[in-house]
TIVO-2410 file (N, C-alpha, C; in nm, 3 decimals):
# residues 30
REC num residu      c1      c2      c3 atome chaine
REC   1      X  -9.998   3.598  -3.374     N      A
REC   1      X -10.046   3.472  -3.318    CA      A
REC   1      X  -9.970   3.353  -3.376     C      A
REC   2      X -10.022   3.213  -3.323     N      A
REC   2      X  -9.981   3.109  -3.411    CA      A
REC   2      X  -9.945   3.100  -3.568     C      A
REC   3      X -10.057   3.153  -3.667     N      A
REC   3      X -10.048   3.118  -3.775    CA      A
REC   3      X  -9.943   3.213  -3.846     C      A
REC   4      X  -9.904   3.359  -3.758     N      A
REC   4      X  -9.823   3.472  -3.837    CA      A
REC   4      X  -9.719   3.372  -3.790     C      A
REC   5      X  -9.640   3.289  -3.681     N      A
REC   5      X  -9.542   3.233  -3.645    CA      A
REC   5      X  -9.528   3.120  -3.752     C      A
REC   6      X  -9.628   3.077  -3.787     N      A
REC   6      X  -9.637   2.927  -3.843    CA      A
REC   6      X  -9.574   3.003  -4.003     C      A
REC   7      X  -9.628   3.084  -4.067     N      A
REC   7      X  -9.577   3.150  -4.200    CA      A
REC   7      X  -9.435   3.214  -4.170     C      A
REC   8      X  -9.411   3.244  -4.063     N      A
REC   8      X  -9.259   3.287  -4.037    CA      A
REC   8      X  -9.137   3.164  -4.062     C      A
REC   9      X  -9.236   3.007  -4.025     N      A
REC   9      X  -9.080   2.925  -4.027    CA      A
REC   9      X  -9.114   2.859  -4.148     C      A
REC  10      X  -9.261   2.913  -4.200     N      A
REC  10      X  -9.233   2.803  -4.331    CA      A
REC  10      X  -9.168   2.939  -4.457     C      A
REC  11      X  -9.167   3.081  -4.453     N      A
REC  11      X  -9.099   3.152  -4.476    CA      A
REC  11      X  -8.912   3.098  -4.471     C      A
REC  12      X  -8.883   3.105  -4.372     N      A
REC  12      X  -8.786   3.062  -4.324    CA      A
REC  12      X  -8.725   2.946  -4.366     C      A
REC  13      X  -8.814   2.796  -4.379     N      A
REC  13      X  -8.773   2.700  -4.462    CA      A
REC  13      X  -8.748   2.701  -4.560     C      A
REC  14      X  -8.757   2.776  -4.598     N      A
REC  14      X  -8.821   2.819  -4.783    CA      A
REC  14      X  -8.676   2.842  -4.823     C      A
REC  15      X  -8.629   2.996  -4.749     N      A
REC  15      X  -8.510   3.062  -4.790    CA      A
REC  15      X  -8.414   2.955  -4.754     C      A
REC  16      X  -8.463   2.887  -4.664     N      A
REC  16      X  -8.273   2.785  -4.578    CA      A
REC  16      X  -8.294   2.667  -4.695     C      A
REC  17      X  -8.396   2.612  -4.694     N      A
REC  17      X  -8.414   2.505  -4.874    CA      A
REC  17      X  -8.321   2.511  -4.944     C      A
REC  18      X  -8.285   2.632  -5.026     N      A
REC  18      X  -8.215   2.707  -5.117    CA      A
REC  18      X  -8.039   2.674  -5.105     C      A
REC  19      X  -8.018   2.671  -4.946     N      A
REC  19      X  -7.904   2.672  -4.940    CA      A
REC  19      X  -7.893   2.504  -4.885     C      A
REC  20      X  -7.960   2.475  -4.743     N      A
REC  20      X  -7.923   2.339  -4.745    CA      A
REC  20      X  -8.005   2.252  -4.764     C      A
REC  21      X  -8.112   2.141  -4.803     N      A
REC  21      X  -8.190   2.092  -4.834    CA      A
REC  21      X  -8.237   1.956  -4.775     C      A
REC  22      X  -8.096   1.919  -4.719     N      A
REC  22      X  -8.115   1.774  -4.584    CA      A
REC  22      X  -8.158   1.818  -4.516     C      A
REC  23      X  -8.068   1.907  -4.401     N      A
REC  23      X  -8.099   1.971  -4.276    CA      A
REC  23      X  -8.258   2.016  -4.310     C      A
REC  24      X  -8.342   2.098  -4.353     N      A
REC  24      X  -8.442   2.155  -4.374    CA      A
REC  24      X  -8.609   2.024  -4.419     C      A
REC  25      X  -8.530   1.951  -4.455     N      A
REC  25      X  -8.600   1.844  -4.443    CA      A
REC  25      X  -8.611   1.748  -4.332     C      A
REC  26      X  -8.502   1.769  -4.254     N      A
REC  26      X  -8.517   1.716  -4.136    CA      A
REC  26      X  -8.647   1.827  -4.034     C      A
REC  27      X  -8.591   1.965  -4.063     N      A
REC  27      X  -8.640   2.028  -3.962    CA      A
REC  27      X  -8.777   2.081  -4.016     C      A
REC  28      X  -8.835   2.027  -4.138     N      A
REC  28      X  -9.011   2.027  -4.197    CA      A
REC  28      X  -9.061   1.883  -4.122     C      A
REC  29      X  -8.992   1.769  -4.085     N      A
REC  29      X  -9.005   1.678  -4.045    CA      A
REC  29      X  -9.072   1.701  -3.898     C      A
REC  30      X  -9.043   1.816  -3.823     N      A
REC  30      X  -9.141   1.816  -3.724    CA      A
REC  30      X  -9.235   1.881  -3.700     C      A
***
C-alpha cells in the first residue's frame, strides 16, 4: 500500500543522502 511505498522512498532517501545531499533535499522537499 501507501505507507510500504512511503518507507520505500524514505528508505531510498536515506541511502542517496549519503552520496548526494542537495539533490535529496530538494527531492524530501516534496
Amino acid at each position: 500500500g501507501n505507507l510500504i511505498k512511503a518507507i520505500g522512498i524514505m528508505l531510498y532517501n536515506t541511502l542517496t543522502r549519503r552520496r548526494v545531499r542537495g539533490s535529496t533535499e530538494l527531492a524530501t522537499a516534496e
